[in-house]
FIBAFI-402957 format. One line per 5 residues: number of its first residue (from 0); their letters; for each residue x, y, z of N, C-alpha, C. Coordinates in steps of 0.2 Angstrom, whole numbers. Layout:
N
NUM = a = X/Y/Z/X/Y/Z/X/Y/Z | ...
***
This chain:
377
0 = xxxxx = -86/-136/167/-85/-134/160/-81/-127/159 | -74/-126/155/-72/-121/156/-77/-116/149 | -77/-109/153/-79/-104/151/-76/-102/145 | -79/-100/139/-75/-95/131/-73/-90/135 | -68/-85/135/-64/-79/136/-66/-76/132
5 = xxxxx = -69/-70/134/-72/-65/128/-66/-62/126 | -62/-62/127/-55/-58/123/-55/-63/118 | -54/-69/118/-53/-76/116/-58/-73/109 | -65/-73/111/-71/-74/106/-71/-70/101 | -66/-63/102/-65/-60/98/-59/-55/95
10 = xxxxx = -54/-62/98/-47/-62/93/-43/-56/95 | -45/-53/102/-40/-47/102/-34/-49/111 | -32/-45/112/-27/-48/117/-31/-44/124 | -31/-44/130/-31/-44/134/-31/-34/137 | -26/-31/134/-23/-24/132/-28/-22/129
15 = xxxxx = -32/-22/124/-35/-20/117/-36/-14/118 | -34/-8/113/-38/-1/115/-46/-2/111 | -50/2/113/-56/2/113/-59/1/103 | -51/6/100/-53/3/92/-51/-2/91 | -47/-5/93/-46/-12/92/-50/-18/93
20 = xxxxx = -54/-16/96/-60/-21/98/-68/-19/94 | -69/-11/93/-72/-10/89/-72/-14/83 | -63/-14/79/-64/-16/74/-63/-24/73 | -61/-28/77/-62/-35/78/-71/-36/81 | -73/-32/82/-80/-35/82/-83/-34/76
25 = xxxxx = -83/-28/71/-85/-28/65/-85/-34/60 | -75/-36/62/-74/-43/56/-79/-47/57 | -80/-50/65/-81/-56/65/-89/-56/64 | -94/-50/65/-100/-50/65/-102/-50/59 | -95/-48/54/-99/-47/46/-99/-54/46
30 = xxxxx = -92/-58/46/-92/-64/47/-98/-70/50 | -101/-70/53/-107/-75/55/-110/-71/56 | -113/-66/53/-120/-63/54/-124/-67/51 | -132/-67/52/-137/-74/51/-138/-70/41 | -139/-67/39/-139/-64/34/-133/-67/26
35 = xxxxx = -128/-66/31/-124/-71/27/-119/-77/27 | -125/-81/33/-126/-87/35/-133/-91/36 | -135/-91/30/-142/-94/33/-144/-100/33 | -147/-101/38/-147/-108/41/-143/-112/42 | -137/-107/47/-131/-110/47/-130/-110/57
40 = xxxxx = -131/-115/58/-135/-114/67/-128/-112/69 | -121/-117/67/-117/-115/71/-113/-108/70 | -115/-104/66/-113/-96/63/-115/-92/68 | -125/-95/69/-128/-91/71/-126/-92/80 | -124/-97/83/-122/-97/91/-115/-93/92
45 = xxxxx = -108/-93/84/-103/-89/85/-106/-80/85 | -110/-81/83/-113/-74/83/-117/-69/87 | -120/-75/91/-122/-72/99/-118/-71/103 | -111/-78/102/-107/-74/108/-102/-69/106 | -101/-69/98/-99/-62/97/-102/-55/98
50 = xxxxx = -106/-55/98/-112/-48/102/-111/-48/110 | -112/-53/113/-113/-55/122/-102/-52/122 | -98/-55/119/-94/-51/121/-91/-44/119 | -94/-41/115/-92/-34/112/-95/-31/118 | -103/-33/122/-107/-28/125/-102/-28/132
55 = xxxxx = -100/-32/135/-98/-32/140/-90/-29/140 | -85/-31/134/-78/-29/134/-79/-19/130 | -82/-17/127/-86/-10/125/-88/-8/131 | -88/-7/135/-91/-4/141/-83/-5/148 | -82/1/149/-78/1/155/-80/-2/162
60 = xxxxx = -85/-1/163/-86/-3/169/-87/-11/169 | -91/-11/165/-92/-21/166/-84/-25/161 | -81/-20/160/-75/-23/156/-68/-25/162 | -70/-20/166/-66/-22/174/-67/-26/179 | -76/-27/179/-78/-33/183/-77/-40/180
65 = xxxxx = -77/-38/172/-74/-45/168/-67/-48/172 | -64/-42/170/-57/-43/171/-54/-46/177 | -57/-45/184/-57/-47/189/-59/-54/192 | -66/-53/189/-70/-59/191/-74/-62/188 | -72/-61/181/-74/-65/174/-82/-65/176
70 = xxxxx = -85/-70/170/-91/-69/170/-96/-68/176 | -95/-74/181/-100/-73/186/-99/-67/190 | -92/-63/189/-94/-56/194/-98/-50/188 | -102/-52/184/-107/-47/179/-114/-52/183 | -116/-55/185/-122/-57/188/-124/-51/192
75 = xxxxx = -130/-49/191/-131/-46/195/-130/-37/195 | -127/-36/189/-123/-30/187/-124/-26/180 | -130/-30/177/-134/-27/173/-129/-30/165 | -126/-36/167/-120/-38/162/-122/-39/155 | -130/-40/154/-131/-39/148/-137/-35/147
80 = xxxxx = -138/-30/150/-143/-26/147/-150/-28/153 | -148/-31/158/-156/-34/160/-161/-40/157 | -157/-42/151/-162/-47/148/-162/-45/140 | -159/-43/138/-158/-40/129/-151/-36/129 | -153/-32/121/-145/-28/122/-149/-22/123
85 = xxxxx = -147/-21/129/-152/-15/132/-148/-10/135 | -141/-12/136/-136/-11/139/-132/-3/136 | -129/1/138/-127/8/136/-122/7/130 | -121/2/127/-117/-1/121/-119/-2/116 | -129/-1/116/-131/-4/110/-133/1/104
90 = xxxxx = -132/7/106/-132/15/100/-124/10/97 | -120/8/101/-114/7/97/-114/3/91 | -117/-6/97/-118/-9/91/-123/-10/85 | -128/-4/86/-131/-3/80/-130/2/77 | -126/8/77/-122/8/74/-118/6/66
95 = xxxxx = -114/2/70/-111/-3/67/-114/-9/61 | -118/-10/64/-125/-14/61/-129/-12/55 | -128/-5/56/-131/1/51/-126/3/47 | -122/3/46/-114/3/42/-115/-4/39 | -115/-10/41/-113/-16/38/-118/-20/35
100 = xxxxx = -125/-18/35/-130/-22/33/-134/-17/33 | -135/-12/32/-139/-5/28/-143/-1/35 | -141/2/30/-145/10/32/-142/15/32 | -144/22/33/-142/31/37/-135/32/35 | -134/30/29/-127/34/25/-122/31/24
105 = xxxxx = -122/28/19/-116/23/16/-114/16/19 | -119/15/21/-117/7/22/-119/4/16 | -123/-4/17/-125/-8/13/-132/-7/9 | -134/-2/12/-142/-1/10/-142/6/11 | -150/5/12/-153/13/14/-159/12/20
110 = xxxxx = -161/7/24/-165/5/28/-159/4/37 | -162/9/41/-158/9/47/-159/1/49 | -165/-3/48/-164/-11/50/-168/-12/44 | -167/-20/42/-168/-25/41/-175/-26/41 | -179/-26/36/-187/-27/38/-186/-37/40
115 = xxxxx = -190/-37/45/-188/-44/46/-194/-49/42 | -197/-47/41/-202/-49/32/-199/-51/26 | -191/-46/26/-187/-47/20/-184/-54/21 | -186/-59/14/-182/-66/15/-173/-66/12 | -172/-60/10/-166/-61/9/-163/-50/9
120 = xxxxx = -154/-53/9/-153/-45/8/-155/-41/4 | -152/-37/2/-154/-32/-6/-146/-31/-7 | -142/-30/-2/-137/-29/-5/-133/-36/-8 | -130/-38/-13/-124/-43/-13/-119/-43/-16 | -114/-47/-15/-107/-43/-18/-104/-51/-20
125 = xxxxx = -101/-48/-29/-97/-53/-34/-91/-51/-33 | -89/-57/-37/-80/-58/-37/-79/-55/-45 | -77/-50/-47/-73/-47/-54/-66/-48/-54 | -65/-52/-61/-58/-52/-61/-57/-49/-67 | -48/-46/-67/-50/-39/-72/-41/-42/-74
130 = xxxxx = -40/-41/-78/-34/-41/-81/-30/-34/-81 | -23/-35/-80/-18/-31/-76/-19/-23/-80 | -21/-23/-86/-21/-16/-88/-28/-16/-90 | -32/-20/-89/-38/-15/-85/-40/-13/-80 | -37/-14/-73/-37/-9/-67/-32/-4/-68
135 = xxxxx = -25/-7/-72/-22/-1/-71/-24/8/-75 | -28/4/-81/-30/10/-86/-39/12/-84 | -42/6/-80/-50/9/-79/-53/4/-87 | -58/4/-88/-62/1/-92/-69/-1/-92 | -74/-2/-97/-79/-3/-94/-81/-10/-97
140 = xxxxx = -85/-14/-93/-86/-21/-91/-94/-23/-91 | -96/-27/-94/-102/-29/-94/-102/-37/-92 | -107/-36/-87/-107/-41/-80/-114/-45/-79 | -113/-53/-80/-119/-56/-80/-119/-59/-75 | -126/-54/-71/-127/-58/-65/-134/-61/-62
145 = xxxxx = -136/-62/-56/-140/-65/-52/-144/-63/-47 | -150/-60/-46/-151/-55/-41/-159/-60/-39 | -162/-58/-35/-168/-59/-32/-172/-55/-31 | -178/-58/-34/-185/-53/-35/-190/-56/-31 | -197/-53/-30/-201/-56/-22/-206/-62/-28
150 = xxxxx = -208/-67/-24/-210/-70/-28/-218/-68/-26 | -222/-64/-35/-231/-62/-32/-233/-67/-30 | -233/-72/-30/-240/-78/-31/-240/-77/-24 | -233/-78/-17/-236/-75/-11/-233/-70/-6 | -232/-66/-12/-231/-58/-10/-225/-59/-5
155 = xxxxx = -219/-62/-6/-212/-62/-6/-214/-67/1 | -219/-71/6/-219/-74/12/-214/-79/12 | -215/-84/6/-213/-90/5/-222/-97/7 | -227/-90/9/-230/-95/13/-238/-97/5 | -242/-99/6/-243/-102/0/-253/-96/0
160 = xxxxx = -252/-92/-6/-256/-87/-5/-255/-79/1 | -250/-81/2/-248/-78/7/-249/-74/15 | -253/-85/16/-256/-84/22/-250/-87/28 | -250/-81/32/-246/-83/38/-248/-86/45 | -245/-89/48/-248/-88/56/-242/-86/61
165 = xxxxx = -246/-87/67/-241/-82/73/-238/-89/75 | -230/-88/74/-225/-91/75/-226/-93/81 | -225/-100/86/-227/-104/89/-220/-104/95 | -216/-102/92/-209/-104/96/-207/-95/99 | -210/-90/97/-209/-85/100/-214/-82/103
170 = xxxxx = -222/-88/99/-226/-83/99/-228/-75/99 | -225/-74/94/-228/-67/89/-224/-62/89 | -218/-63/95/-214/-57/96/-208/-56/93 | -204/-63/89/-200/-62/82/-194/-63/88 | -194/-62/92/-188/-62/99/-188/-68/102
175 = xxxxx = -183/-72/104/-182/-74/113/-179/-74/115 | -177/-75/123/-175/-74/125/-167/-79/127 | -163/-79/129/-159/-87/128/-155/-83/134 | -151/-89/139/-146/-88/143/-142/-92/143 | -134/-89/143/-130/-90/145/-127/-92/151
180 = xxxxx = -124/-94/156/-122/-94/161/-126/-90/164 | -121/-86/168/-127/-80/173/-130/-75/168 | -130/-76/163/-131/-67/157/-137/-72/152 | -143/-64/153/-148/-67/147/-146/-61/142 | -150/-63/136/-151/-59/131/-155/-60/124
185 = xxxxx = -157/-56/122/-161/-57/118/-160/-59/110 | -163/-64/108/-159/-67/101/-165/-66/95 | -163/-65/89/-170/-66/83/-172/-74/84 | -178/-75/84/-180/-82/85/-179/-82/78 | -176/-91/78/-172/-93/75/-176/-98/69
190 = xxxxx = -184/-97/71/-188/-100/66/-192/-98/61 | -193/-89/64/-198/-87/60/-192/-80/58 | -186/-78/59/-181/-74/60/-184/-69/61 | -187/-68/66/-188/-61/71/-196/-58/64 | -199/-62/62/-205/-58/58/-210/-59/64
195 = xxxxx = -210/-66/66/-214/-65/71/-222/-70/69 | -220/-72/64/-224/-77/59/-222/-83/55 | -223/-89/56/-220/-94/52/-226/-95/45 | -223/-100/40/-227/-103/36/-231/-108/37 | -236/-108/37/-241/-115/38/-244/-118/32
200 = xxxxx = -241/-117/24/-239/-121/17/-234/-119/14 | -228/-123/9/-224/-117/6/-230/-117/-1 | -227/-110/-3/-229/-108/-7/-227/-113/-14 | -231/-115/-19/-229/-118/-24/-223/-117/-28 | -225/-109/-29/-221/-107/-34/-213/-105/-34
205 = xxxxx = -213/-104/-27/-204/-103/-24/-203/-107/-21 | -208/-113/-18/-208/-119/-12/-204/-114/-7 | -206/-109/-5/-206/-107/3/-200/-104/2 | -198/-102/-2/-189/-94/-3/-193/-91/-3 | -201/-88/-4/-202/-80/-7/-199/-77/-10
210 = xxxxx = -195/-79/-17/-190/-76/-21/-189/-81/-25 | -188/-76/-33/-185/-78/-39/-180/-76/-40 | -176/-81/-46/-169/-76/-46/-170/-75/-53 | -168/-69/-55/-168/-68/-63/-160/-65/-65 | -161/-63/-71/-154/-63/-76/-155/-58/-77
215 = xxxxx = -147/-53/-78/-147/-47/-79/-141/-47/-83 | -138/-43/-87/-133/-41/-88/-132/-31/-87 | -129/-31/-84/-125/-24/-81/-118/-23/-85 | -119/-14/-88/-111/-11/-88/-110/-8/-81 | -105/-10/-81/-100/-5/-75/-94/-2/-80
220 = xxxxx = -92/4/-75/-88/6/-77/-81/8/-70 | -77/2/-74/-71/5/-67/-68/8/-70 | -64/11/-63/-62/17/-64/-54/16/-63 | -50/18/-65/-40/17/-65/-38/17/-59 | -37/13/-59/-31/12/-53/-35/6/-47
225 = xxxxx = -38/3/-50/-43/0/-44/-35/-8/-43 | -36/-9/-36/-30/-15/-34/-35/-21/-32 | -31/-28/-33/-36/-29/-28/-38/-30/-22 | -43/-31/-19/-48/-32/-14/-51/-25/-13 | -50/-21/-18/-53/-15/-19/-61/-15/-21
230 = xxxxx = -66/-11/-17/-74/-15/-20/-77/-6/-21 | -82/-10/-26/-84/-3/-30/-91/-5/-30 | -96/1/-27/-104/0/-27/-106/2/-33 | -110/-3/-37/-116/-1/-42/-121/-1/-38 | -127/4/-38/-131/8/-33/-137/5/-39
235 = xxxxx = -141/2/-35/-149/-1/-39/-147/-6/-42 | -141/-11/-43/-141/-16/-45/-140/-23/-38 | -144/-20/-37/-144/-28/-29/-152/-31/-30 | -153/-34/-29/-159/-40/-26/-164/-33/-26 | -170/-35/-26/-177/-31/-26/-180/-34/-22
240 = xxxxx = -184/-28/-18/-188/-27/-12/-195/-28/-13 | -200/-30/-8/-206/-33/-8/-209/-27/-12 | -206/-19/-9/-211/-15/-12/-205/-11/-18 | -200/-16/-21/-198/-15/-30/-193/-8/-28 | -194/-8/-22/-184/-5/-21/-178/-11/-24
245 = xxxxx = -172/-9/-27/-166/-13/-28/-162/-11/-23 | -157/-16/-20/-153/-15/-15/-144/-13/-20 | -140/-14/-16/-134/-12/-22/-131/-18/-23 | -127/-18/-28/-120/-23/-30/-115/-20/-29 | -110/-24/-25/-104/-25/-24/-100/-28/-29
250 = xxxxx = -94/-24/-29/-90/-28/-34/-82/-29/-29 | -79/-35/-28/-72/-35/-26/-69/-38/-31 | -63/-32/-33/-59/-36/-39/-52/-40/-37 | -50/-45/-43/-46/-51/-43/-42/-46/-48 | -36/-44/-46/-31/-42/-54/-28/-45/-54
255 = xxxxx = -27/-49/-60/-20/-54/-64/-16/-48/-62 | -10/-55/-63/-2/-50/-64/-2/-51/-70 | 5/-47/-72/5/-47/-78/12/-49/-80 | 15/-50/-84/20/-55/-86/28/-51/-84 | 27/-45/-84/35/-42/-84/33/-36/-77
260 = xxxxx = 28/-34/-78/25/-26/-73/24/-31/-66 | 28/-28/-59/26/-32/-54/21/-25/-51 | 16/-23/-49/11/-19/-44/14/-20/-37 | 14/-15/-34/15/-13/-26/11/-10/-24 | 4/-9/-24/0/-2/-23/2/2/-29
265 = xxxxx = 2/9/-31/3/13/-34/10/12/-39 | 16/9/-37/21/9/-40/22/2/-42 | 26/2/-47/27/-5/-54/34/-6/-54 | 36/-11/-53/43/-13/-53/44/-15/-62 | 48/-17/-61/50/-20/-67/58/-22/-67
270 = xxxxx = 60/-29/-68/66/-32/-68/71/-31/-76 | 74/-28/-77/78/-27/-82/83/-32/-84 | 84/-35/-89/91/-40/-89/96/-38/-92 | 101/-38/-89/108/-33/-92/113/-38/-93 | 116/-38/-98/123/-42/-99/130/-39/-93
275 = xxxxx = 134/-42/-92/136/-39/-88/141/-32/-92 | 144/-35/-100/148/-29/-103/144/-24/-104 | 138/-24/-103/134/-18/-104/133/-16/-96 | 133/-18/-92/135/-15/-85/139/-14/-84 | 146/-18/-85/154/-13/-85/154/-6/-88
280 = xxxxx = 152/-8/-94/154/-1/-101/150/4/-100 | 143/2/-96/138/9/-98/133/8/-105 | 127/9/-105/124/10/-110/117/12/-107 | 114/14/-115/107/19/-113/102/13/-117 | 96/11/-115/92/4/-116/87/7/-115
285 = xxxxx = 81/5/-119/74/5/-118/71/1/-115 | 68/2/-110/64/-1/-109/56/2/-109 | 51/-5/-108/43/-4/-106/42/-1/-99 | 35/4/-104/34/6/-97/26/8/-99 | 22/10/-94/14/7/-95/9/12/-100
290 = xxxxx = 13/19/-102/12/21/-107/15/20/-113 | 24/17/-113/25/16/-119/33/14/-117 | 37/19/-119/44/16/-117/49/21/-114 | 54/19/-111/58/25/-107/65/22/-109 | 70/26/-107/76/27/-111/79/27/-103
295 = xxxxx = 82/22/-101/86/19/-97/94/19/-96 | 98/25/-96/103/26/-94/107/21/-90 | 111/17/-92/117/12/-88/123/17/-86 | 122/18/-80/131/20/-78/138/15/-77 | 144/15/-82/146/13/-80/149/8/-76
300 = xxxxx = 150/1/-73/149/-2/-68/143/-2/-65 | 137/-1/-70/131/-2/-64/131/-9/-62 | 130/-10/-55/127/-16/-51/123/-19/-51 | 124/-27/-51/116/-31/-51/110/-28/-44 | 105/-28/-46/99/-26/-42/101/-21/-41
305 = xxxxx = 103/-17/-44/103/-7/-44/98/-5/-46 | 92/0/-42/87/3/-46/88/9/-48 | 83/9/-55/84/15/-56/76/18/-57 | 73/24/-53/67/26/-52/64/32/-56 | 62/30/-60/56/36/-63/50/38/-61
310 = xxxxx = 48/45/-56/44/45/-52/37/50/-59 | 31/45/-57/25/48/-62/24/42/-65 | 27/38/-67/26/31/-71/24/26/-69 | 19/27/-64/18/22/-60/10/22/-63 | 7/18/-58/-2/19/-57/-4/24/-54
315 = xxxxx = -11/26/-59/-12/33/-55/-18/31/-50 | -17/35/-44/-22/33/-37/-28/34/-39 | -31/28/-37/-39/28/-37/-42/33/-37 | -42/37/-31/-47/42/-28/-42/48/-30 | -34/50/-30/-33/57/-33/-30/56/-38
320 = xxxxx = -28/51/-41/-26/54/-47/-18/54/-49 | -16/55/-44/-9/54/-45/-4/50/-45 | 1/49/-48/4/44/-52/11/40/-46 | 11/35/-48/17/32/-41/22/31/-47 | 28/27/-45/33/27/-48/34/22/-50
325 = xxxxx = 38/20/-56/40/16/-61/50/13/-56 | 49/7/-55/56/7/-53/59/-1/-56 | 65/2/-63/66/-3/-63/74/-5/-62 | 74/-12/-61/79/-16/-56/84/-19/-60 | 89/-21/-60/93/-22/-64/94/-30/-64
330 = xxxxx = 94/-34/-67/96/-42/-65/102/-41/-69 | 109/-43/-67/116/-44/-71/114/-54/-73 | 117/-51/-81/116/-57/-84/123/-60/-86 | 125/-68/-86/131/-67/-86/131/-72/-92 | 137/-73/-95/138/-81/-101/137/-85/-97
335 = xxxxx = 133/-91/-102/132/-99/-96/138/-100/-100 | 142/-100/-107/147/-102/-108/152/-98/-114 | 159/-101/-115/162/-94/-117/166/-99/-121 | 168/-98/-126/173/-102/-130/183/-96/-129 | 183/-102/-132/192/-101/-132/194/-94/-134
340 = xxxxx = 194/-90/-137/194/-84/-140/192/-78/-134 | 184/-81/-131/184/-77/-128/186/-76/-120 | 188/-84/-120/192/-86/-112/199/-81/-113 | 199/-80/-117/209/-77/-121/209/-71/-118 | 201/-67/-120/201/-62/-119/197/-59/-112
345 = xxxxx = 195/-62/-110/195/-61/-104/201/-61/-98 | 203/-68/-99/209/-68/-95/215/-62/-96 | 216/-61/-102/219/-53/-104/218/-48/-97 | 209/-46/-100/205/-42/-95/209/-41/-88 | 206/-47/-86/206/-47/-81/216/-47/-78
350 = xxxxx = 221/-47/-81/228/-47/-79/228/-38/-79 | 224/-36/-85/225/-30/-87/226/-25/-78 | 221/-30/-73/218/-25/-67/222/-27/-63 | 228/-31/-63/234/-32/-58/229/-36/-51 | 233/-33/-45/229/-37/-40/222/-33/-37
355 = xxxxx = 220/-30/-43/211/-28/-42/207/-33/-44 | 210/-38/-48/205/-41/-51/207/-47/-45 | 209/-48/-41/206/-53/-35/207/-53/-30 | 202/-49/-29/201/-46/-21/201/-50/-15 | 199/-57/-17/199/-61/-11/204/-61/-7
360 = xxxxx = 211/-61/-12/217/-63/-10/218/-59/-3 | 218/-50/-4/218/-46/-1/213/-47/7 | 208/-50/5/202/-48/11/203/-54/16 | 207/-59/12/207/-67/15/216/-69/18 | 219/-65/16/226/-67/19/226/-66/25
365 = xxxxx = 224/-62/28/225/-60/36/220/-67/40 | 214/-69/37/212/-74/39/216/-82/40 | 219/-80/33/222/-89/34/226/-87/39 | 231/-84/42/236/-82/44/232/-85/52 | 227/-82/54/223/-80/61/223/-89/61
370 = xxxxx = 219/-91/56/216/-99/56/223/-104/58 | 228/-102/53/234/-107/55/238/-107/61 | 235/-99/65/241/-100/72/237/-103/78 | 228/-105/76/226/-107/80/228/-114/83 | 231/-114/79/234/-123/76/241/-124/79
375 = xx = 246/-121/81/252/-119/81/251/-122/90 | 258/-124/91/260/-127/99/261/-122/102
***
């Protein structure tokens, strides 16, 4: 049976510097963590072996025993901790852990771990879609949502009165242990999710979720400049705890486009349509801009997709403040048709400019000449 390649299990190459592995471990553990996958078995096996290869590939010495002699040369070498993640790795990945699913200073919570009693997170994050000048201008937003509260009848178990018993598959310890090839480690058991108690009735009143969901309506208020996949914490509007803590809400915004303004982060394009006589001659145009309108200078012969850039007219940056730039681009508009009068007078025009008006002639003579002596006996 070939072996998963722990480079392989976590998308990085063979080289990876130490942050780069750091942060492809983060994606994939947000990603199939059992929290925001539940009861999702095949999540939870990508997720073991996402742990079992950060511990080993995070650590220089068993990362070169890897490298030489793949898994079976970690046998014997303390590969995983002894039997859990017990390994000089595991301050990291908890960590990390503590960042992504709560605790000790701006993660998702305020709890260093997960009461394993809690039947679901506290923190959860929606989808807001905002219309193009309300992120770019900030605005404020009344938002109906869906959060989780403990259900009394059994004091959030799920179990019915909220009588438990000691889990039969780990007996009591909420852990077991699981091996891989030569490497053990320790996993939340996967029946009673590490409480260390199952249910032996579901409870009527939530049939065994320990939780209701109720209805809320929230203002938020965004703030200018937000793009999307930009996420904003509401603080106390997440899911509620057995003991009537709220967790937070996350907001990830969707921003339309908008019909003429194109976003690039900070700065706004804008396509301009110019006929081309007002390109040849020169003129001064108005155009839209996000607080109102700006007076567009045409040079003489300006060129199709010429920009011309006003710097401060753009969006102002989420967190300082200050404004990007406003650039906008020129599209040359030409006649789709012309009538006789004005074929008369163009062709005029155009003699007026002798042999400037066809440049081909000049750029292309020495060509034809090369092409026809290839041809010559």
């Amino acid at each position: 049976m070939t072996e998963m390649c722990y480079y392989e299990v976590l998308e990085v190459s063979k080289d990876c510097s130490g942050a780069e592995l750091k942060k492809a471990y983060r994606k994939l553990a947000m990603k199939y963590h059992p929290d925001r996958n539940p009861d999702d078995k095949e999540a939870e096996d990508k997720f073991k072996i996402v742990n079992e290869a950060y511990q080993v590939l995070s650590d220089d010495e068993k990362r070169s025993i890897y490298d030489r002699y793949g898994k079976a040369g970690l046998e014997g070498q303390g590969g995983m901790g002894g039997g859990g993640f017990g390994g000089g790795n595991m301050d990291d990945i908890m960590e990390m852990f503590n960042s992504m699913f709560g605790g000790g200073g701006g993660g998702f919570g305020r709890q260093s771990r997960r009461d394993p009693s809690q039947k679901y997170a506290l923190d959860f994050e929606i989808e807001l879609q905002l219309e193009f000048h309300e992120a770019v201008f900030g605005c404020e937003k009344k938002i109906d949502i869906r959060y989780k509260t403990p259900c009394n009848d059994c004091k959030g178990t799920g179990a019915k009165d909220g009588k438990l018993e000691t889990c039969d598959y780990c007996k009591g310890q909420g852990q077991v242990l699981m091996r891989q090839g030569p490497m053990q480690f320790a996993q939340t058991c996967p029946k009673c999710h590490g409480q260390g108690q199952s249910i032996k009735e579901a409870c009527g009143s939530c049939h065994g979720k320990g939780y209701h969901e109720e209805e809320d309506t929230v203002t938020i208020n965004i703030p200018a400049g937000v793009d999307s996949g930009n996420r904003l914490r509401a603080q106390g509007y997440g899911n509620e705890s057995k003991s009537g803590q709220r967790g937070d809400l996350y907001l990830t915004f969707i921003v339309e486009e908008d019909e003429n303004f194109i976003r690039n982060g900070n700065d706004i394009y804008i396509e301009v349509p110019v006929f081309f006589t007002q390109a040849i001659l020169g003129e001064t145009i108005s155009i839209p801009a996000l607080d109102g309108e700006l007076e567009l200078e045409l040079k003489q012969s300006t060129k199709d997709k010429e920009q011309f850039i006003f710097a401060g007219e753009g969006v102002a940056d989420v967190h300082g403040g200050r404004k990007g730039r406003l650039i906008a681009q020129v599209q040359m508009i030409l006649p789709k048709k012309i009538n006789e009068e004005q074929k008369e007078l163009l062709e005029k025009l155009q003699e007026s400019y002798g042999v400037e008006s066809r440049p081909h002639k000049s750029t292309f003579d020495s060509a034809f000449d090369r092409v026809k002596s290839w041809f010559k006996n």
